[in-house]
C-alpha positions as CSV (number, residue, x, y, z in Angstrom):
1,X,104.6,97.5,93.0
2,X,103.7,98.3,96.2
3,X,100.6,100.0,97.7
4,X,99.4,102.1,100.4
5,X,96.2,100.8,101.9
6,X,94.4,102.2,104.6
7,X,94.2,100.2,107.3
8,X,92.8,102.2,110.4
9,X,91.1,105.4,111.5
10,X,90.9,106.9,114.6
11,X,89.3,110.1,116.2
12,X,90.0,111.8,119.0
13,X,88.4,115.0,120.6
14,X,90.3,117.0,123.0
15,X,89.4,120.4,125.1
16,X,91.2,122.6,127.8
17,X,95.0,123.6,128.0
18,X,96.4,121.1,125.8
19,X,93.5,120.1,123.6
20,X,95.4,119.7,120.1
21,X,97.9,116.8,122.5
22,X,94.5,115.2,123.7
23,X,93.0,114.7,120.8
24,X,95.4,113.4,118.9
25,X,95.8,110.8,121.7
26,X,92.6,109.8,122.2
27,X,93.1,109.5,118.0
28,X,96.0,107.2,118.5
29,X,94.7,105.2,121.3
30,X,91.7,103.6,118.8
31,X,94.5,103.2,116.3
32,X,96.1,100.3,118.8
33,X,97.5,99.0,116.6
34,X,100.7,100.5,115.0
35,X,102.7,97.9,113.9
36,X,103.9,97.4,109.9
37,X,102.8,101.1,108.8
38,X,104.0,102.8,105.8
39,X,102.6,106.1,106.6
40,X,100.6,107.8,109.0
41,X,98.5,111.0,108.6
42,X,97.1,113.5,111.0
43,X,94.7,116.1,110.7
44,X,94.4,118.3,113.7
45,X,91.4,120.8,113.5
46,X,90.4,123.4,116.5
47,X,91.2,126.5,118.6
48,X,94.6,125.0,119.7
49,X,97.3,127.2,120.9
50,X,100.5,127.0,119.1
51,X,102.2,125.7,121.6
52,X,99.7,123.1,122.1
53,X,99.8,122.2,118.3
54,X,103.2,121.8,118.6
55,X,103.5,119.7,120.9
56,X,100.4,117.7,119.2
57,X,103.1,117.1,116.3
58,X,105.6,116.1,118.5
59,X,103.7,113.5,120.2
60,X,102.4,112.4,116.7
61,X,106.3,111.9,115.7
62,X,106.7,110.1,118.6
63,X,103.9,107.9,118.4
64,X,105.2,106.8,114.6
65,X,109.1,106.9,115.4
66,X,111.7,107.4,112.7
67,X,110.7,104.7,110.0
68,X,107.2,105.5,109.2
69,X,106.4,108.4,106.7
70,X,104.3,111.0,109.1
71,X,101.7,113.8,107.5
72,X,100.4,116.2,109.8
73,X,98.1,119.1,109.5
74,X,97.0,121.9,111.7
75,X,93.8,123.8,111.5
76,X,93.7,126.9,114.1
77,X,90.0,127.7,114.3
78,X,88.9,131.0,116.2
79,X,86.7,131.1,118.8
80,X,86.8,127.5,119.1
81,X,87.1,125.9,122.5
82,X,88.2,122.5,121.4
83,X,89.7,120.1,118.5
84,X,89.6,117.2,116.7
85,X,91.9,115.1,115.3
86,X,92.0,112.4,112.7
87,X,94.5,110.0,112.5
88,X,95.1,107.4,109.6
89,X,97.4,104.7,109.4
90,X,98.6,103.0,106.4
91,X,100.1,99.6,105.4
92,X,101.7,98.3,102.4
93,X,99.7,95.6,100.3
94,X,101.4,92.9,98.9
95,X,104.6,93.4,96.3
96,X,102.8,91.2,93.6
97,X,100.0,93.7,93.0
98,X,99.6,94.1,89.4
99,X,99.8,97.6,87.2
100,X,96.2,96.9,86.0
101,X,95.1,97.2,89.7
102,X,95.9,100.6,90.2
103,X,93.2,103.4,88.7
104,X,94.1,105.5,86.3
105,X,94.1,109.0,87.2
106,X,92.2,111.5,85.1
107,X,91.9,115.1,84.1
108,X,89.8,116.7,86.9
109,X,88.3,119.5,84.8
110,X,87.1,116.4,82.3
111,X,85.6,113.8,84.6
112,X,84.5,115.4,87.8
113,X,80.8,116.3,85.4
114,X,81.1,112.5,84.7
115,X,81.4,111.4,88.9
116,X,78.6,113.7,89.5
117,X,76.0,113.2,87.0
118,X,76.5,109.5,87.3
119,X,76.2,108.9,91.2
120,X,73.4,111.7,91.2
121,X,71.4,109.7,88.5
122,X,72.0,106.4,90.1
123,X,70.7,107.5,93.4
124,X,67.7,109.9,92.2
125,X,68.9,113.5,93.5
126,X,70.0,116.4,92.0
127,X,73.6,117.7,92.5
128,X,72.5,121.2,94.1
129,X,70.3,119.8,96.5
130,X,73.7,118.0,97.8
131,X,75.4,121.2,98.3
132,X,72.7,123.0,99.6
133,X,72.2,123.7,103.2
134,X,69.5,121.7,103.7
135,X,71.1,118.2,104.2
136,X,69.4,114.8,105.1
137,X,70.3,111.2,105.4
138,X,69.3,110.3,101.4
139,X,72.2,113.0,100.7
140,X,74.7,111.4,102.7
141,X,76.1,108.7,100.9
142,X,76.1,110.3,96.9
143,X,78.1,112.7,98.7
144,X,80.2,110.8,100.5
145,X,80.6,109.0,96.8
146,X,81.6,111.6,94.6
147,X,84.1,113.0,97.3
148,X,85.5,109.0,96.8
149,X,85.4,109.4,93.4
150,X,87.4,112.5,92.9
151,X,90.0,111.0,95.4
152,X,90.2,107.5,93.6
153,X,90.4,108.5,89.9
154,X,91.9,112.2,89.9
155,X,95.1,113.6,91.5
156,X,92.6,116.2,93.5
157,X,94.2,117.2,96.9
158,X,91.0,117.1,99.7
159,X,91.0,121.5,99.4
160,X,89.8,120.3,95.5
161,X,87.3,117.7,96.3
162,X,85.9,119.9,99.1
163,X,85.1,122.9,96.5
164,X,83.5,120.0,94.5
165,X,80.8,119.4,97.1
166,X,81.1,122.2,99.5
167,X,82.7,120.7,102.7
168,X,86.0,121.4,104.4
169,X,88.8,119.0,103.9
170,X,88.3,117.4,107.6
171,X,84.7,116.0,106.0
172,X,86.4,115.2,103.1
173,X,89.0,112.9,104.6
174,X,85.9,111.4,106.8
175,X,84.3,110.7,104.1
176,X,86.6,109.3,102.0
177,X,87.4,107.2,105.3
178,X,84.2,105.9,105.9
179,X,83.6,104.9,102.0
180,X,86.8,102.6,102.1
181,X,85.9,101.2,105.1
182,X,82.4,100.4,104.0
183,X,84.0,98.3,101.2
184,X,85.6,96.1,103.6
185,X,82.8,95.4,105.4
186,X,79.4,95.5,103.4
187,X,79.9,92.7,101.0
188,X,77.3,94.2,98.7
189,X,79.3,97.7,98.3
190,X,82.0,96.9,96.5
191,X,80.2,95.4,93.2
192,X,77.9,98.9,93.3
193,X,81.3,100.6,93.7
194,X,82.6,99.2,90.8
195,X,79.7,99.5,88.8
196,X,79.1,103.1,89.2
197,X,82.7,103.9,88.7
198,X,82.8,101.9,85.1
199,X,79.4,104.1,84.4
200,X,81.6,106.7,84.7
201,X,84.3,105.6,82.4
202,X,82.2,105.0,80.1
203,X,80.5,107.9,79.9
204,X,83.9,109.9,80.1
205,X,85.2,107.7,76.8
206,X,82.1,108.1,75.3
207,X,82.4,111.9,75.5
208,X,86.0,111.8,74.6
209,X,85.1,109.4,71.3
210,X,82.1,111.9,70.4
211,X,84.2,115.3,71.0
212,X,87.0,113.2,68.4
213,X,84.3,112.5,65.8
214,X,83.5,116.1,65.6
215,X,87.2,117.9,65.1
């Protein structure tokens, strides 16, 4: 079985005539390097012409070529005078990865409740202070979880996770981004990772077991 892994992120920030093309560039550039991809997604977000968002997808498909599966999105903002762009390369992990490796996915409307209550508990904050207004540093990362969370064990595209926690998909992707990159760094993450995340299982079974036990 083979699967996609993410293997790099790069941002870019662009401004001026061609703004979507110089972002996506400077996106590219701290991606350097581009060789054994599987698939590469862009996210373009600003006031870019479409012209200049365009030709931002052109250069994208030229920076891939013809053999490696290309994703990009646009985001025309008004009244903005410059953009961003994301740009996320993938790689294929080994063929001898075994089906038990790979989550399961799970009903949204049944386990979201379970992602939420159970990062919110294990870090001492309440779920509507997270998508309040008022955001600080103690927030970030039980955010940052649940938005993993959603993407690893549901089917949810980043629109869904976003209504989940009140951010637009660009912080979504971030996010996401930053959480599986923090696992291959910070030795100590990924056994809290996996704890939390059979917290949740559990709970979600033991929900499912009680609900069967009364019908």
């Amino acid at each position: 079985m083979n699967i996609l892994n993410l293997d790099k992120i790069g941002i870019g920030y662009g401004k001026g005539e061609s703004m979507a093309v110089s972002a996506v560039n400077e996106a590219f550039n701290a991606c350097t390097d581009m060789a054994c991809l599987q698939k590469v997604a862009v996210v373009v977000s600003g006031g870019m012409s479409l012209e200049d968002a365009t030709n931002a997808a052109k250069y994208a498909q030229d920076q891939v070529g013809d053999n490696v599966k290309l994703s990009v999105n646009l985001s025309y903002k008004e009244g903005s005078d410059e953009c961003m762009a994301y740009v996320l390369t993938f790689a294929k992990e080994n063929e001898d990865i075994c089906e038990k490796d790979v989550r399961e996915k799970y009903d949204p409307d049944e386990i979201v409740d379970n992602i939420i209550t159970t990062v919110c508990t294990n870090f001492g904050v309440d779920f509507r202070d997270l998508v309040s207004d008022h955001d600080t540093s103690e927030l970030q990362m039980p955010r940052e979880l649940i938005m993993y969370f959603c993407r690893e064990l549901t089917d949810m595209d980043l629109d869904a996770i976003g209504s989940v926690t009140k951010d637009e998909y660009v912080a979504v992707m971030a996010a996401i981004s930053k959480i599986t990159q923090l696992i291959k760094t910070k030795e100590n993450l990924l056994p809290f990772i996996k704890y939390l995340e059979q917290e949740i299982l559990d709970t979600y079974n033991n929900a499912g077991a009680l609900n069967e036990k009364r019908h």
